[in-house]
N, C-alpha and C positions, 0 to 999 in steps of 0.2 A: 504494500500500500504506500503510493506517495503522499496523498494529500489529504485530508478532510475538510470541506470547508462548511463551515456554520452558516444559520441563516444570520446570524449578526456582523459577520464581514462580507455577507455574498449579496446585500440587499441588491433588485435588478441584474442581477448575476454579476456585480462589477469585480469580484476575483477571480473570474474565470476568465483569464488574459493567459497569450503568448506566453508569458514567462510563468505563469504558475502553474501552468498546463505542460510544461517541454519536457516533466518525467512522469508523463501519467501516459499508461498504455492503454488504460479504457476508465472509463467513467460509469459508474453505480450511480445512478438519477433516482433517489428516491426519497420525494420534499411532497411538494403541494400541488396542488391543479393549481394554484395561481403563479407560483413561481417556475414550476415546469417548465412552459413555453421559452420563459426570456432565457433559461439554462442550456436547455436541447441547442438553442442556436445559436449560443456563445462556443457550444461544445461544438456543435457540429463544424462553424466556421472556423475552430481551432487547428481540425484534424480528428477528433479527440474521437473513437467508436462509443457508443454510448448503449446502455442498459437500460433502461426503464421502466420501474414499477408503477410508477404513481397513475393513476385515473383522472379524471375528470377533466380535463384538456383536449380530449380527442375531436372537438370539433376544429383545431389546427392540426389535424394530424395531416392531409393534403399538401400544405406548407411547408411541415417536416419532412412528407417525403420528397418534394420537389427541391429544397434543400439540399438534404442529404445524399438526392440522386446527384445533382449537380456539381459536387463536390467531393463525389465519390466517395463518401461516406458510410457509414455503419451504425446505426439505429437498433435495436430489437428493444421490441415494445411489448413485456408479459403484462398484457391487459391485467391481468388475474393472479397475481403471486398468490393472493390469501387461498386461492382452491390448494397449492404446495401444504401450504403454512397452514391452512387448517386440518389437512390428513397429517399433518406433519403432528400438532399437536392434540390430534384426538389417540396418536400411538401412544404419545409420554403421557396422557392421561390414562391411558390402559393400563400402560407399565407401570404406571407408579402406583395405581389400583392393586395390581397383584402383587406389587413387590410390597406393600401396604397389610398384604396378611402374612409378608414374612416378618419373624422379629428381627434378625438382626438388618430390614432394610426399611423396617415400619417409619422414621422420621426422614428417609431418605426420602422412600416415594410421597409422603405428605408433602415434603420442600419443594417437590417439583409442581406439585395440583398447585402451592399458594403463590410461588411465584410467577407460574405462567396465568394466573389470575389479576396479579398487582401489575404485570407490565403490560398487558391487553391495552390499546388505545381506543378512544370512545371512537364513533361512527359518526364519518364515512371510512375512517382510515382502519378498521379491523372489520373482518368478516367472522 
């Protein structure tokens, strides 16, 4: 990982420039539908191939791809991480269910039911 950049130095996307981008081989885009748009095209006219989770933006999606065509660029857009992320955590809710009637793992699998509970974010951004 090169970089991480916060939304409190990226307001507008203004640190995603030439130089803070020159050791980044791909870019993980996953903010906001409002911030999205101005990021993809900071990135895209960077170089930068770019990832994308986030939603609610796709009514520029046309745009990003005429972009990204033009500039021979790299986009993939998982509309839907949360369908991943939620098999993902319906397994560790399992596991930690069974591992739950064993003793010596009974506070281990509770840890996992309470923390994948406290970090869930409110809706639209968790499914």
């Amino acid at each position: 990982m090169a970089r991480i950049f916060r939304s409190t130095e990226n307001a507008n996307a203004v640190a995603l420039n030439s130089d803070s981008l020159s050791e980044v081989d791909v870019a993980i885009e996953f903010t906001t539908p409002q911030t999205t748009l101005q990021n993809l095209l900071r990135l895209i006219e960077a170089g930068v191939p770019v990832v994308t989770g986030t939603t609610g933006w796709f009514a520029e999606l046309q745009r990003i791809r005429e972009l990204t065509q033009s500039r021979n660029g790299s986009v993939i857009c998982g509309s839907n991480f949360s369908v991943g992320l939620h098999h993902f955590r319906a397994a560790v809710a399992e596991a930690a269910r069974r591992f739950a009637r064993e003793d010596s793992y009974g506070a281990w699998g509770w840890e996992i039911i309470t923390r994948q509970r406290k970090t869930r974010l409110p809706a639209p951004f968790s499914h």
